[in-house]
N, C-alpha and C positions, 0 to 999 in steps of 0.2 A: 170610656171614649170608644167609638166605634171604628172598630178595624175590620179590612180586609185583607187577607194575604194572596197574594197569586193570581189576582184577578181581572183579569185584562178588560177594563169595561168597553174598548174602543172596539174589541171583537166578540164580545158578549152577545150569543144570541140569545133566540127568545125561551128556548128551553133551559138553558143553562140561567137566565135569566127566574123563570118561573122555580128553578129548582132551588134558586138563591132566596127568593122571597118565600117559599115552601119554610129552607131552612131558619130565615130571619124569626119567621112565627114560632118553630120549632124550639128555638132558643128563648125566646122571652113566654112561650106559654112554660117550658120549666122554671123559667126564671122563679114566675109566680110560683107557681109551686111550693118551689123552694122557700118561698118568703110565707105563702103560706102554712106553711110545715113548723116554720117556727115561731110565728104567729098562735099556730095551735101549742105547742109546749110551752109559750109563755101565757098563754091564755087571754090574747089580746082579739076577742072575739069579732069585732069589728073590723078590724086590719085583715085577721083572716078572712071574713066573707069575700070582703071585698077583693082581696088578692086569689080566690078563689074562682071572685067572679070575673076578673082579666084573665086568667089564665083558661077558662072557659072560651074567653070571644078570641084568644087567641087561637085556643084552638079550632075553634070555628071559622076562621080566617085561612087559616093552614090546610084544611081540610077544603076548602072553598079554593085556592090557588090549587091542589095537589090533583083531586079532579080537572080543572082545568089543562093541566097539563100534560094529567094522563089521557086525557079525552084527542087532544091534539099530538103526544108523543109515545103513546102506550104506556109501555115498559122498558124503554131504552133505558140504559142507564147512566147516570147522572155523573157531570164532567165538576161538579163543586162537590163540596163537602163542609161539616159542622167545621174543620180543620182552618177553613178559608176564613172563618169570619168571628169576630169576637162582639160583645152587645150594642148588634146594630141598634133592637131596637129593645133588649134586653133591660129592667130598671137596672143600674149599679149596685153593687155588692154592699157594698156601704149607705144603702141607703133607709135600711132596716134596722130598726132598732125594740129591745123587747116591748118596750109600752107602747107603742104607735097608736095616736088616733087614728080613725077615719079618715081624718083629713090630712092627716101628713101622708095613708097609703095612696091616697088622689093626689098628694102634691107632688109623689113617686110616681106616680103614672102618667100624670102632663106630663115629667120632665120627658120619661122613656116616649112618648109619643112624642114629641118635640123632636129629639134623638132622633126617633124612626124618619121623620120630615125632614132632617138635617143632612140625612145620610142617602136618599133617592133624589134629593134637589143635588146634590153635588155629586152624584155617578151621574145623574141626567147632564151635567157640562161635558161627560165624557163619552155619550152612549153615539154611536155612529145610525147603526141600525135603526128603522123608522118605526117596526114590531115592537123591539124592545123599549127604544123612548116612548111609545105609548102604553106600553105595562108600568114604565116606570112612573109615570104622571098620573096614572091611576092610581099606583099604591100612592104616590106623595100624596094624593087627592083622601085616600082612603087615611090615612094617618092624620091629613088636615081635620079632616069628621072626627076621628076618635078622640085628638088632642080638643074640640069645641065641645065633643060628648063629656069629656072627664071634669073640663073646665067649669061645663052648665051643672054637673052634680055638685062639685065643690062649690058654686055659689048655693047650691042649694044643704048646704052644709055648715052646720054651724059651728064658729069657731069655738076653740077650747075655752075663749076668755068669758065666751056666751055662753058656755055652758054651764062653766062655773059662777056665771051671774046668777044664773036661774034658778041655783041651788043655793044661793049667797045667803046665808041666817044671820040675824043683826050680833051686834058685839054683847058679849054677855057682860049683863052689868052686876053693880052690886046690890044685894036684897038687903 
């Protein structure tokens, strides 16, 4: 469940703003990681790409907000911390398991993008500022796309039941 601690979103500007969605990436591109990491020691190959390759576009996200706001704030330094915030947009700890399909590490990533859209649509009931409510309708905007990107893969994904159809050999009988 996503938390914040200490966060005044009614005074929240737009840098302290920028440095929270900086951190939000920050956290769920380790997330993967992580998931990926054990993905590899159970040797769930698939599960790992793919947790490899969200932890990729997070970080490419993160990196995309972190210029943005050095470009506008330099080097000031930053009024939030990792401390503030716990899996905005981070998958659950519990959502990994050693065998994972494919499809269940995408049906971890809708959730977490889901999350992410859960958690900018409800600071946006609280945001005062007109800067920051439009960072924040952007990222909700941007997590809408990524939760419709994972969605379109997963239909392009065939289920476990299909797969084992596909491989399904008749009942052996007797000679």
């Amino acid at each position: 469940m996503a938390q914040t601690i200490g966060i005044d979103f009614e005074k929240l500007d737009l840098k302290d703003a920028l440095d929270l969605a900086v951190l939000v990436e920050e956290e769920a591109r380790e997330r993967y990681e992580e998931f990926a990491d054990q993905m590899a020691i159970h040797r769930t190959a698939s599960a790992e790409r793919f947790f490899r390759g969200m932890a990729r576009n997070e970080e490419k996200h993160r990196a995309q907000l972190w210029e943005r706001r050095r470009a506008l704030f330099g080097d000031s330094p930053a009024a939030v911390s990792r401390a503030q915030l716990f899996d905005v947009e981070a998958p659950e700890y519990d959502e990994v398991r050693a065998s994972m399909t494919a499809l269940e590490s995408l049906q971890t990533a809708l959730r977490a993008e889901k999350k992410a859209w859960e958690f900018f649509d409800r600071a946006l009931e609280r945001l005062t500022r007109p800067d920051v409510r439009e960072l924040f309708q952007e990222l909700r905007r941007e997590e809408a796309e990524h939760h419709q990107m994972v969605l379109a893969e997963i239909q392009r994904t065939p289920s476990a039941a299909a797969i084992a159809a596909e491989f399904d050999e008749d009942e052996p009988v007797a000679q």
